[in-house]
C-alpha positions as CSV (number, residue, x, y, z in Angstrom):
1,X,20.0,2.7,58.8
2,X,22.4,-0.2,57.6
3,X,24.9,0.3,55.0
4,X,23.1,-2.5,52.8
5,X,19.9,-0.3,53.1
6,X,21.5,2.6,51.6
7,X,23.0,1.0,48.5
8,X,19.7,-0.7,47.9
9,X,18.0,2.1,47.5
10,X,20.4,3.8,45.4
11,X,20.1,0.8,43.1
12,X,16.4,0.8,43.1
13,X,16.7,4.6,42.3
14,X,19.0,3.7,39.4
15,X,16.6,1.3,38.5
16,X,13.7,3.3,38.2
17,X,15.5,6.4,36.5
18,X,16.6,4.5,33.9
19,X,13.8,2.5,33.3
20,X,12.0,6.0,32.9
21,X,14.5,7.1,30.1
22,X,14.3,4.1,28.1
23,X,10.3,4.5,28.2
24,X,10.3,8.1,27.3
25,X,12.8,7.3,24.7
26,X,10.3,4.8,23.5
27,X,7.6,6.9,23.1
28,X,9.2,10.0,21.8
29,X,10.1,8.0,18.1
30,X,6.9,8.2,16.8
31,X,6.7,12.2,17.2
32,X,10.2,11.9,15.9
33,X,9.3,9.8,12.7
34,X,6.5,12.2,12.2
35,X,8.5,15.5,12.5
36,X,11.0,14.1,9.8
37,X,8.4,13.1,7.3
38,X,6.8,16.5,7.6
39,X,10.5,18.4,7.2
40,X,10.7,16.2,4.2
41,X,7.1,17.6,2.9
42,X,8.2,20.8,3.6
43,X,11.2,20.9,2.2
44,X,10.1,19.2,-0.9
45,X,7.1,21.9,-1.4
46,X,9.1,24.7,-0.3
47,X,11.5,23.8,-3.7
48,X,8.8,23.2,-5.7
49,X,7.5,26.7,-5.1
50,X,11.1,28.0,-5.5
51,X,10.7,26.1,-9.5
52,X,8.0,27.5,-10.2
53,X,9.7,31.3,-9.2
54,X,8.2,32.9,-12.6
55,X,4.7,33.0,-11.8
56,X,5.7,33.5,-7.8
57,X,7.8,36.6,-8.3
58,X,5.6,38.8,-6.3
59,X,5.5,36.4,-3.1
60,X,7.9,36.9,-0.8
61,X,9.7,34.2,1.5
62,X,7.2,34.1,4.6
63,X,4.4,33.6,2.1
64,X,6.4,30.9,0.4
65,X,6.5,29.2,3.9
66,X,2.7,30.1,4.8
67,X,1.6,27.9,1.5
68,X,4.2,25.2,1.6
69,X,3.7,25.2,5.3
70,X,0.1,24.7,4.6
71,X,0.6,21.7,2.0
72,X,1.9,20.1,4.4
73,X,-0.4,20.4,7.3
74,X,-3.1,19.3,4.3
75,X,-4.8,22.2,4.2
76,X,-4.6,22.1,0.4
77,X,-4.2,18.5,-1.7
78,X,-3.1,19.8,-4.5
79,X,-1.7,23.1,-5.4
80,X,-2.9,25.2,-8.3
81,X,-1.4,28.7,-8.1
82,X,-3.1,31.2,-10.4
């Protein structure tokens, strides 16, 4: 094996890796995109449930989660609490 082969395929190597990261880069930005929009929801819900603490005194934080987490997955449009 020549010395010329060697670094060639080291380069193509190098080539190929990064190619690969950039393309997984690529496609993780939608999931990212989505994942901050749906923190956002969350996090927005989550205090509007912590607002509304006067009728919500018996819940407790895991069930505050459980309906905002809901909200957000659009399991319910519009929340009424009773």
């Amino acid at each position: 094996m020549s010395p010329n082969k060697g670094t060639s395929i080291i380069k193509y190597c190098v080539i190929t890796s990064t190619t690969a990261l950039v393309l997984i880069t690529i496609s993780i930005f939608p999931l990212v995109k989505k994942a901050y929009r749906w923190n956002i929801c969350f996090e927005n819900t989550f205090n509007w449930i912590n607002e509304k603490e006067e009728t919500l005194k018996e819940l407790n934080l895991s069930a505050k989660q459980s309906i905002a987490v809901g909200v957000c997955n659009g399991a319910v449009y519009e929340p009424t609490l009773k």
